[in-house]
C-alpha positions in Angstrom: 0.0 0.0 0.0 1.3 3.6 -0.7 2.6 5.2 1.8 1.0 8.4 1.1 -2.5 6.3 1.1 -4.1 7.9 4.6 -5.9 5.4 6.9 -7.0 5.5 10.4 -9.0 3.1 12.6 -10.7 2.7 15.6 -12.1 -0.2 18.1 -11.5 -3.2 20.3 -9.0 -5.9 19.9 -9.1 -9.2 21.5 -6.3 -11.8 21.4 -5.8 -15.2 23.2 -3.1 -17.4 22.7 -1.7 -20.9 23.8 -0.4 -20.0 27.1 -2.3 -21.8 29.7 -2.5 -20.6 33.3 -1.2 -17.5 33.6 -0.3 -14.4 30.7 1.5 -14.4 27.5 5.5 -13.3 28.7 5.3 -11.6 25.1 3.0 -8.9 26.5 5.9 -8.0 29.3 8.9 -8.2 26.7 9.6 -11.9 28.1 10.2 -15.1 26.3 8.3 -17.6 26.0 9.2 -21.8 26.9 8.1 -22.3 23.2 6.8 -21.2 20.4 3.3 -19.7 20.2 0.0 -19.5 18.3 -2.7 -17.1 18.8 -5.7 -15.7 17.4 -6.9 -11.7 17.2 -9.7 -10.2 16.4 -10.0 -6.5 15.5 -13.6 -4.9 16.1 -13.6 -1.5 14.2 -16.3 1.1 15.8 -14.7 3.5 13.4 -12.3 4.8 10.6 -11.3 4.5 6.9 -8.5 2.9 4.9 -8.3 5.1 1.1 -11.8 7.0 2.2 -13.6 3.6 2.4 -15.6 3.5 5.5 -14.9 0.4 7.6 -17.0 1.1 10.7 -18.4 -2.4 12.3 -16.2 -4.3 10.0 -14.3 -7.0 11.9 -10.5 -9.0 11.4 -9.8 -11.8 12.7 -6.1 -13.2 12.3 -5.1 -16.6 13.3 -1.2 -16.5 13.3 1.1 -19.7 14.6 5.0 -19.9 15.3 5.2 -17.2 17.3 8.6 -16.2 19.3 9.5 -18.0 21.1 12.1 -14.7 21.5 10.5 -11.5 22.5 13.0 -10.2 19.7 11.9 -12.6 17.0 8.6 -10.9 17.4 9.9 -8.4 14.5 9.9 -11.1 12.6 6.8 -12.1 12.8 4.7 -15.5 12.7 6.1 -18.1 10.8 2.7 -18.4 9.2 -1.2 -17.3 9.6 -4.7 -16.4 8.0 -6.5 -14.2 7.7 -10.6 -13.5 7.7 -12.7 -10.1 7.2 -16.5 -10.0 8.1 -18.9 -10.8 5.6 -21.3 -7.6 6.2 -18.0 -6.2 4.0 -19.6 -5.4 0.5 -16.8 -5.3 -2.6 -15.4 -1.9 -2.0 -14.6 -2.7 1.3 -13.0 -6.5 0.9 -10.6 -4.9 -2.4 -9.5 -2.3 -0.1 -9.2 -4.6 3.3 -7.2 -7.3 0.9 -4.4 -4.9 0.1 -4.5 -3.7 3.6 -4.2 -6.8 5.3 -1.1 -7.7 2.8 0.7 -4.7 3.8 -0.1 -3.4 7.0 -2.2 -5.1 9.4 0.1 -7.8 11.2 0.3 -10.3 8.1 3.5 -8.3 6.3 5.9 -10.0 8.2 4.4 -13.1 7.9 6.7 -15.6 6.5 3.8 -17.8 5.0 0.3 -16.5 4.4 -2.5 -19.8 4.4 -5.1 -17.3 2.9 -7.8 -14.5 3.2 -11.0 -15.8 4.1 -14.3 -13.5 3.6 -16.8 -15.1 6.6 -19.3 -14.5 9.4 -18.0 -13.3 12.8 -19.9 -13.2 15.2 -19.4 -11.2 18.5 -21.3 -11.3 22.1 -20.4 -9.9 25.1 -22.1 -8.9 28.1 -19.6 -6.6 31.3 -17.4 -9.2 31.9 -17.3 -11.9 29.1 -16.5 -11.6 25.6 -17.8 -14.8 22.7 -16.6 -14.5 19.1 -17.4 -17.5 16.8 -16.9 -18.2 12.7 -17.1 -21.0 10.9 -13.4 -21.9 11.5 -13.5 -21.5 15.3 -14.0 -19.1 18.2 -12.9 -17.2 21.0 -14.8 -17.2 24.4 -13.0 -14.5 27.2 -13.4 -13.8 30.7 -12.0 -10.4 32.1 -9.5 -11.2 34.6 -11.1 -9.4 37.4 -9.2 -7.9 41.3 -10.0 -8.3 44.6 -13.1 -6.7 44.7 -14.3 -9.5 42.2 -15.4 -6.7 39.9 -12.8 -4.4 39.0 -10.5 -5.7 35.7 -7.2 -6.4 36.1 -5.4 -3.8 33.5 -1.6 -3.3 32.4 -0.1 0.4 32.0 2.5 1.9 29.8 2.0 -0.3 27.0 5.1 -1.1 24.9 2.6 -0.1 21.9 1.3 3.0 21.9 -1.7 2.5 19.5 -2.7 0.5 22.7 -4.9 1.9 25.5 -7.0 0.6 28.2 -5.2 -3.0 28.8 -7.3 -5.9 30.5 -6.5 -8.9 31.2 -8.6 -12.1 30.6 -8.5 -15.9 30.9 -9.8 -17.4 28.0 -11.7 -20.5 28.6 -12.0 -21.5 25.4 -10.1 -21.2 21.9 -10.7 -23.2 18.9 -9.5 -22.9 15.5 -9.4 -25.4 12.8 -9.0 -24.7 9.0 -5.9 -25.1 6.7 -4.9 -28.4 8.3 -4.9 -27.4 11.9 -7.0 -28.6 14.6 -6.2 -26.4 17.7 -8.2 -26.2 21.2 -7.1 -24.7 24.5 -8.7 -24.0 28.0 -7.9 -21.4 30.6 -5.0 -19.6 28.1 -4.1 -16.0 28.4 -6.3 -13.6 27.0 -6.4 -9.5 26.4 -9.1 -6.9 25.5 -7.5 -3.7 24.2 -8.7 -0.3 23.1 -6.8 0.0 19.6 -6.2 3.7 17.4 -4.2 2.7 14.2 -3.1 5.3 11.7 -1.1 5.5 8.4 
C-alpha cells in the first residue's frame, strides 16, 4: 500500500493465545518456553482505509509460530490467515485485501494460508466476551481484582496504539481450518482499546 494512502481506525482488539494458566510473557517483553499460536480479532467502531468506511467491519487473524524470543517478534509469525466480516460489501473487501497484505500484522508473515471472507460473530455482556466463525471461536473472561469486579489492566503499554489494557483468561479457543485442529482451556487472553493510523 502507498505510503502516502491515509488510513485510520478505531475499536476493540481481543487476542488469546496458547499459554495456559497465567499471561502471555510476550505482553511484558519476556520469552516464551516455546513457540506460540494465537488468534486476534479487530472490532472496528470506526475509521477508513483510502476514504472507504470500515465502521463495524471486523479482522480476525489466526497467526502460529510465534517467538519464542521477544526479539523474534519483529519477525513475525512463521505463518497465519487471515478472515474479514462478511457484512463487507466489494469496495470494502478490495481495499481490506491490500490492507491486510501490507499493513495489518500479516507483512511479516513468512507464509500467508489465505484470506478468508466469513461470518463473525461477537457477544459480550460486562465481563465476558464470545466470538465464533465457521473456522472457530474465542470465548473471554476479564480477569477481574479483589473486589471481584474491577478488571485487572496493564499500563504503559510497549505499543502506543494500545490503551486501556485488561487482562482475561480465556476458557476457550478453537481454531481449525488449513490443516490445523487447535483447542485450549484457561489460556491467556487480552481486550484492548486500539487507534491505528497510516
Amino acid at each position: 500500500m502507498d505510503d502516502k494512502k491515509n488510513w485510520m481506525l478505531k475499536g476493540i482488539f481481543y487476542e488469546c493465545c496458547r499459554v495456559e494458566d497465567g499471561h502471555c510473557g510476550l505482553w511484558f517483553g519476556r520469552d516464551l518456553p516455546m513457540p506460540c499460536a494465537n488468534l486476534v480479532t479487530y472490532q472496528i467502531t470506526q475509521g477508513q482505509i483510502e476514504n472507504v468506511d470500515m465502521k463495524d467491519v471486523v479482522i480476525l487473524l489466526h497467526q502460529d509460530g510465534i517467538g519464542p524470543k521477544f526479539t523474534d517478534m519483529v519477525g513475525g509469525a512463521d505463518e497465519g490467515a487471515a478472515y474479514i466480516s462478511d457484512n463487507t460489501d466489494d469496495a470494502q473487501r478490495k481495499v481490506l485485501t491490500t490492507f491486510l497484505e501490507t499493513e495489518l500484522g500479516i507483512r511479516p508473515w513468512k507464509r500467508l494460508l489465505g484470506i478468508k471472507v466469513v461470518k463473525i460473530d461477537i457477544r459480550k455482556t460486562d465481563s465476558t466476551c464470545h466470538i465464533t466463525t465457521p473456522f472457530g471461536e474465542q470465548k473471554m473472561t476479564l480477569t477481574v481484582g479483589k473486589d471481584q469486579k474491577t478488571p485487572m489492566r496493564m499500563e504503559n503499554p510497549r505499543n502506543p496504539a494500545f490503551s486501556n489494557l485488561r487482562f482475561c483468561t480465556t476458557d476457550t479457543w478453537k481454531y481449525h481450518d488449513y490443516g490445523k485442529d487447535l483447542v485450549f482451556y484457561n489460556a491467556s487472553g487480552m481486550i484492548n482499546d486500539f487507534v491505528f493510523k497510516s
